[in-house]
Every structure is written in structure tokens, then in C-alpha cells.
C-alpha positions in Angstrom: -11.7 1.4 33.8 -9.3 -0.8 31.9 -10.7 -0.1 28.8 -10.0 3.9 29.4 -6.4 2.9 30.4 -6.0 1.2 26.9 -7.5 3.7 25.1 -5.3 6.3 27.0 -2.3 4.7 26.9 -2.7 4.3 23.3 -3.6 8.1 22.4 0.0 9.3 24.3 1.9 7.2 22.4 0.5 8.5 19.4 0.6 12.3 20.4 4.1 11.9 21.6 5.8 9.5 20.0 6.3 11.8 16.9 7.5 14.7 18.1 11.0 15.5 17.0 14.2 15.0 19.0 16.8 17.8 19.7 18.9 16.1 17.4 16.7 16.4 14.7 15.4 19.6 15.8 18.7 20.4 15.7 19.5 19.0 12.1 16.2 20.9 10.6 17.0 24.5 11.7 20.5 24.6 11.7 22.0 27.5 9.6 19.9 29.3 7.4 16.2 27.7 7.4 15.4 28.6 3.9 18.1 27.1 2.2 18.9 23.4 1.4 19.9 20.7 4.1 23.3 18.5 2.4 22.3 15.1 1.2 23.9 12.5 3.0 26.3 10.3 1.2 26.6 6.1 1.4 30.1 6.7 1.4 30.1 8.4 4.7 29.9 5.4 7.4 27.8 8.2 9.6 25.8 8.9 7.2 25.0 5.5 5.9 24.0 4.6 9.3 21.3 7.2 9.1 20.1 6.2 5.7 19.5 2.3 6.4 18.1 3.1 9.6 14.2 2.5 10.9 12.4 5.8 10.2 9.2 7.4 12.2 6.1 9.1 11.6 6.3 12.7 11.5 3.4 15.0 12.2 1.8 17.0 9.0 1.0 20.1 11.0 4.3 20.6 13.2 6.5 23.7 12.5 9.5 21.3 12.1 7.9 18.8 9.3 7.2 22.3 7.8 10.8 23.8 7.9 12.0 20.4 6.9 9.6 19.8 3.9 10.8 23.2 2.2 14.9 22.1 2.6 14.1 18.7 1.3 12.4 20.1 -2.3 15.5 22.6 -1.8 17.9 20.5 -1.6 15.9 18.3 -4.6 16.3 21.3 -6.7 19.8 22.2 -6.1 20.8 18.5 -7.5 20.0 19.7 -10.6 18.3 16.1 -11.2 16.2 13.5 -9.6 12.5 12.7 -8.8 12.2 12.9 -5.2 14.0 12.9 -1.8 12.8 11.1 1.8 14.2 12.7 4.9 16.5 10.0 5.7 18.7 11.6 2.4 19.0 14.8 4.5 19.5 13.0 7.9 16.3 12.9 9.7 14.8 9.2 10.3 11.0 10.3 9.0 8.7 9.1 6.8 8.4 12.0 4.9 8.7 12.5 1.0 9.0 14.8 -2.1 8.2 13.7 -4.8 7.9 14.9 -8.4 4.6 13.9 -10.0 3.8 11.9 -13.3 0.5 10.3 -12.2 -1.5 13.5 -13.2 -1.6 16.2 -15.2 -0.8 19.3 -13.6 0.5 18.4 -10.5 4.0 19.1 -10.8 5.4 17.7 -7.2 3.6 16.6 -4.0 4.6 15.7 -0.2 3.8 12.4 1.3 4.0 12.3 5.2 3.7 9.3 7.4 2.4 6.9 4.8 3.2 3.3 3.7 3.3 2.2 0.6 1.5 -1.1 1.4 2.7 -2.5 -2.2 5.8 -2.8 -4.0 4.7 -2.6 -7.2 2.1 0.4 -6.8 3.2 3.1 -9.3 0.9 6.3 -8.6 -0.2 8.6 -5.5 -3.7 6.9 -5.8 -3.5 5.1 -2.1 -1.7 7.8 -0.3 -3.1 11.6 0.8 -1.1 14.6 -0.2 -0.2 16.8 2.4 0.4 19.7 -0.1 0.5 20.7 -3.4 3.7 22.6 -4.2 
């Protein structure tokens, strides 16, 4: 019986600890959803405080990480430069990623959600699973 209580406790904090909060909810679909969410700025005391702050998983599969994923590489692209963006950059505390990509031939860009990049040093995709080819 205790083991079951474990092993329940432990599957609702992994179902609900990553949904998404009205805040960011909020953040993600505000204005028009298919165009690019500002970057947020160190020189913005607000905004810092977002950037340097502890970011969460995100689910792969929910409508928001979605919505989100496409404003990031939007936002990417309307910099005119750069190599990749993490949500944090557009004010949403996930670990979520675009990322242009140079470890393989025709794979232009890829998304990395909820992954840790165990080593500092590591220089390709190779440890980490794409959630989708763009």
C-alpha cells in the first residue's frame, strides 16, 4: 500500500507539475499567436529577473509548448541574427529551445524540450531527442 502511495504521488507531480500557469498562458497567446513574442532585455530589471531565474519542464505535446515553439523561431528570425533562442529570452521560465543546427547535414534547425545538457562541453544534438524537425 505504501509502495502505490509512492508511486502515485510521484506520477501527479509529474503530470501536473508542468502544466502552464495563467501567467504564462497568458504571455504565450497574447496578441496575435502567429507572430513573434519580444525578447526580453538584461537591461530591463523585470525582465532580467525572468532571465536568470530557475526554469521548468514543459510538456512536448501541450497546445501551449506548441503556440510557444512557433513565436520563439519567430521571434529568432525577426533578429535577423543568432543561433537559437530558450524560452526564458521571450519570458516563459521553460526548458525549451530553438536551435539552428550544424551537427548534420540537412537539418537546418531543431527544438529541444525539457532536456539537460548533462555536459558543458558537449557540442552536438547527439544526447538529446528532437521534438521536431522544422
Amino acid at each position: 500500500m505504501k509502495r502505490i502511495s509512492i508511486l502515485f504521488l510521484l506520477f501527479s507531480v509529474f503530470v501536473f507539475s508542468q502544466k502552464y500557469t495563467k501567467q504564462e498562458v497568458s504571455r504565450i497567446t497574447e496578441g496575435n499567436i502567429d507572430s513573434a513574442l519580444p525578447i526580453f532585455q538584461t537591461s530591463d530589471s523585470l525582465q532580467h529577473a525572468v532571465l536568470v531565474d530557475q526554469s521548468i519542464d514543459a510538456k512536448p505535446k501541450d497546445q501551449y509548448t506548441k503556440i510557444l515553439v512557433n513565436r520563439m523561431k519567430l521571434a529568432l528570425i525577426s533578429t535577423g541574427s543568432g543561433v537559437g533562442i530558450a524560452a526564458p529570452q521571450v519570458g516563459i521560465n521553460r526548458n525549451v529551445i530553438w536551435a539552428k543546427r550544424f551537427d548534420k547535414e540537412g537539418h537546418l534547425s531543431g527544438i529541444l524540450i525539457s532536456d539537460k545538457i548533462e555536459d558543458q562541453r558537449m557540442r552536438t544534438f547527439e544526447k538529446v531527442e528532437l521534438y521536431k524537425e522544422l
